[in-house]
C-alpha positions as YAML, in Angstrom:
chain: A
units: angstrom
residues:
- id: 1
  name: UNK
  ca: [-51.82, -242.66, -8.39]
- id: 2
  name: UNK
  ca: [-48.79, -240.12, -9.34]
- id: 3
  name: UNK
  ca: [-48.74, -236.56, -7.87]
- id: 4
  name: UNK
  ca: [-50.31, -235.03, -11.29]
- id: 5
  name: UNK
  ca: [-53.53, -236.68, -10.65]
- id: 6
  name: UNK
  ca: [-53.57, -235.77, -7.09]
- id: 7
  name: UNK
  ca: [-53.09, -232.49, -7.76]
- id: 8
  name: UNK
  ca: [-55.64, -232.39, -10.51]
- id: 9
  name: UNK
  ca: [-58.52, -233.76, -7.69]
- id: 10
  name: UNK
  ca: [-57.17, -231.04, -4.94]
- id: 11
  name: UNK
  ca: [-57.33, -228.27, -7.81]
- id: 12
  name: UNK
  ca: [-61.41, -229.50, -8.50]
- id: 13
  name: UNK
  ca: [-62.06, -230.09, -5.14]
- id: 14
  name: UNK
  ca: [-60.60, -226.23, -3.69]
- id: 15
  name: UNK
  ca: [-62.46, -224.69, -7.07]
- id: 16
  name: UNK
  ca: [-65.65, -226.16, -5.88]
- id: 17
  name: UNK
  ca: [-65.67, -225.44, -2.15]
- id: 18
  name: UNK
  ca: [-64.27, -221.70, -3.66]
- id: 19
  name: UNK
  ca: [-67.33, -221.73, -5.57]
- id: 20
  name: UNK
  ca: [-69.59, -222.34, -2.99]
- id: 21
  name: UNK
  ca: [-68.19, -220.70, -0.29]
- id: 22
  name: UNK
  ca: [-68.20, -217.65, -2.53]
- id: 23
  name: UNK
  ca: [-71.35, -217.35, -3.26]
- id: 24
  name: UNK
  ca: [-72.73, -218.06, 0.21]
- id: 25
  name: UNK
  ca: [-69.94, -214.80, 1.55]
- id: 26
  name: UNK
  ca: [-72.16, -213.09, -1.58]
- id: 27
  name: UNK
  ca: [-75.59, -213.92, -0.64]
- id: 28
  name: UNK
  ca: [-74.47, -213.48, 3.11]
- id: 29
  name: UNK
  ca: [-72.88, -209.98, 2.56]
- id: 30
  name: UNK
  ca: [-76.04, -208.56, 0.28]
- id: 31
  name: UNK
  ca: [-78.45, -210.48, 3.49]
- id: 32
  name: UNK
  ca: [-76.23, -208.19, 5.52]
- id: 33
  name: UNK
  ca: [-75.86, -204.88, 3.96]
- id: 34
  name: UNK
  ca: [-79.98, -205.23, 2.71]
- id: 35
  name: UNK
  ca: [-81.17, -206.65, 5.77]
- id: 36
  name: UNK
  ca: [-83.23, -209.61, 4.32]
- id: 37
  name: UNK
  ca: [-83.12, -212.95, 3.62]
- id: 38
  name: UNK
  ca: [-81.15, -214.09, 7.13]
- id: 39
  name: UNK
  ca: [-81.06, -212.50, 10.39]
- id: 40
  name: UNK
  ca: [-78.50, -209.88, 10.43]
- id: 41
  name: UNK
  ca: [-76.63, -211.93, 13.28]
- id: 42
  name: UNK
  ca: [-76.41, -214.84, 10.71]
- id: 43
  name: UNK
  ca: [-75.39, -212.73, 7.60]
- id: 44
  name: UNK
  ca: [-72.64, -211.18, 9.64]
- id: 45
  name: UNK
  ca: [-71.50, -214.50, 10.53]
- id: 46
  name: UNK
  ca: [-71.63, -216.11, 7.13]
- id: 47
  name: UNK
  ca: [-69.69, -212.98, 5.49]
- id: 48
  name: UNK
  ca: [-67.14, -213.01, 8.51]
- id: 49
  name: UNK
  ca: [-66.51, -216.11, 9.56]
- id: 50
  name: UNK
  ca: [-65.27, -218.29, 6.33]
- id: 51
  name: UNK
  ca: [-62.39, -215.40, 5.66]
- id: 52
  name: UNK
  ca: [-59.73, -217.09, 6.51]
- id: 53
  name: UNK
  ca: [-61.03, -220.79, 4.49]
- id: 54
  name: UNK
  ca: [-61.75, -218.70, 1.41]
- id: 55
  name: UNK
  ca: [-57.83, -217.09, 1.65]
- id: 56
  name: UNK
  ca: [-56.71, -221.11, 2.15]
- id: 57
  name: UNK
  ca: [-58.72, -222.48, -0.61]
- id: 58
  name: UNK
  ca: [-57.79, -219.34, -3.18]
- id: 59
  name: UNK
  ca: [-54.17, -220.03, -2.62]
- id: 60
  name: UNK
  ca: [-54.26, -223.76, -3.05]
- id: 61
  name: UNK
  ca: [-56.73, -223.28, -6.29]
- id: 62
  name: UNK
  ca: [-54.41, -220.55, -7.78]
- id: 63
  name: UNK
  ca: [-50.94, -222.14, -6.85]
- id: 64
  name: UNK
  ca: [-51.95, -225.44, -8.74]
- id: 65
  name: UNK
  ca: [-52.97, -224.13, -11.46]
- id: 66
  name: UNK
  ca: [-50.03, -221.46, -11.77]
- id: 67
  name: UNK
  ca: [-47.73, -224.72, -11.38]
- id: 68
  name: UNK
  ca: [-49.42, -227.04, -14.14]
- id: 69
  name: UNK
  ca: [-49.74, -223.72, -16.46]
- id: 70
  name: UNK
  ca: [-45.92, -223.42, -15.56]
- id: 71
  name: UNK
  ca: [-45.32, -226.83, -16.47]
- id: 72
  name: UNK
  ca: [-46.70, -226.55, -19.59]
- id: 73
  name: UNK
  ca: [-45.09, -223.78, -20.74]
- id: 74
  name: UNK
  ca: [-41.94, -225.42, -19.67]
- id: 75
  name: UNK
  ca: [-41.18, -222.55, -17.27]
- id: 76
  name: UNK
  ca: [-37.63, -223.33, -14.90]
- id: 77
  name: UNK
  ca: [-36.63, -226.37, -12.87]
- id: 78
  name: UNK
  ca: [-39.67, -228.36, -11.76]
- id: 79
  name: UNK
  ca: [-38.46, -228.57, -8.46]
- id: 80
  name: UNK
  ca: [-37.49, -225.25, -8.18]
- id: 81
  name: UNK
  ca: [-40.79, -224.13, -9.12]
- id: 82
  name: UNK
  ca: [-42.69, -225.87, -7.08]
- id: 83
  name: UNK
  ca: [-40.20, -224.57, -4.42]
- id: 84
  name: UNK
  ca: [-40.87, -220.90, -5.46]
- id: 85
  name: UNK
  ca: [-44.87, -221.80, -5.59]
- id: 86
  name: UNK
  ca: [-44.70, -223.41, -1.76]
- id: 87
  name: UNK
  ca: [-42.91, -220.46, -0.87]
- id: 88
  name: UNK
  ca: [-44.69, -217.25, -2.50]
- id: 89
  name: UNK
  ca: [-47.85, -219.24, -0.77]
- id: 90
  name: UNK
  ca: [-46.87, -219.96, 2.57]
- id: 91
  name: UNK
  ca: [-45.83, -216.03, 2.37]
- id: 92
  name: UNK
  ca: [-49.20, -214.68, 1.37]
- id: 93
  name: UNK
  ca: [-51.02, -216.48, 3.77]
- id: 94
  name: UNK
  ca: [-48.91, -215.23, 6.51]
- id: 95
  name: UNK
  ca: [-49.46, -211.81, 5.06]
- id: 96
  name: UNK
  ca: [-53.35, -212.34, 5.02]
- id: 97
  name: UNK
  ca: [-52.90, -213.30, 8.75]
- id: 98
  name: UNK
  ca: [-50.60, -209.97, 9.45]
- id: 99
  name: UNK
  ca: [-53.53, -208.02, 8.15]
- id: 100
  name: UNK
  ca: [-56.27, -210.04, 10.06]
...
């Protein structure tokens, strides 16, 4: 199995578990702000708690896709853009943690 394909199931994969997880920080963070559907202890856990996942699983999502849109547009070096990608990543996520 080559590194396109791989990359293909990781991009699914994070979009689904984004999905999900996104609508259960929606559902938890109306639960919380409206005061039904979960205990208030819960829905503050469920909107709080998966922050840092959702921030994980947005980057990989988005810097897949940016690199196979990349690709075919035949955009620089592939190397270097992956490179660039790794890096612009690595430095949003330590941004996201600054902030935290």
């Amino acid at each position: 199995m080559n590194v396109g394909r791989i990359l293909v199931k990781v991009n699914r994969i994070s979009a689904w578990l984004l999905l999900i997880l996104m609508i259960i920080f929606i559902i938890s963070g109306y639960a919380w702000w409206n005061m039904t559907l979960l205990p208030l202890h819960m829905a503050r856990r469920l909107h709080t708690e998966p922050d840092l996942l959702l921030v994980i699983l947005f980057l990989v999502h988005v810097l897949i896709s940016t690199r196979f849109t990349l690709a075919r547009w035949r955009v620089g070096h592939k190397k270097l853009v992956d490179l660039l990608l790794i890096a612009a990543g690595t430095s949003f996520f330590w941004l996201v943690l600054s902030i935290r």
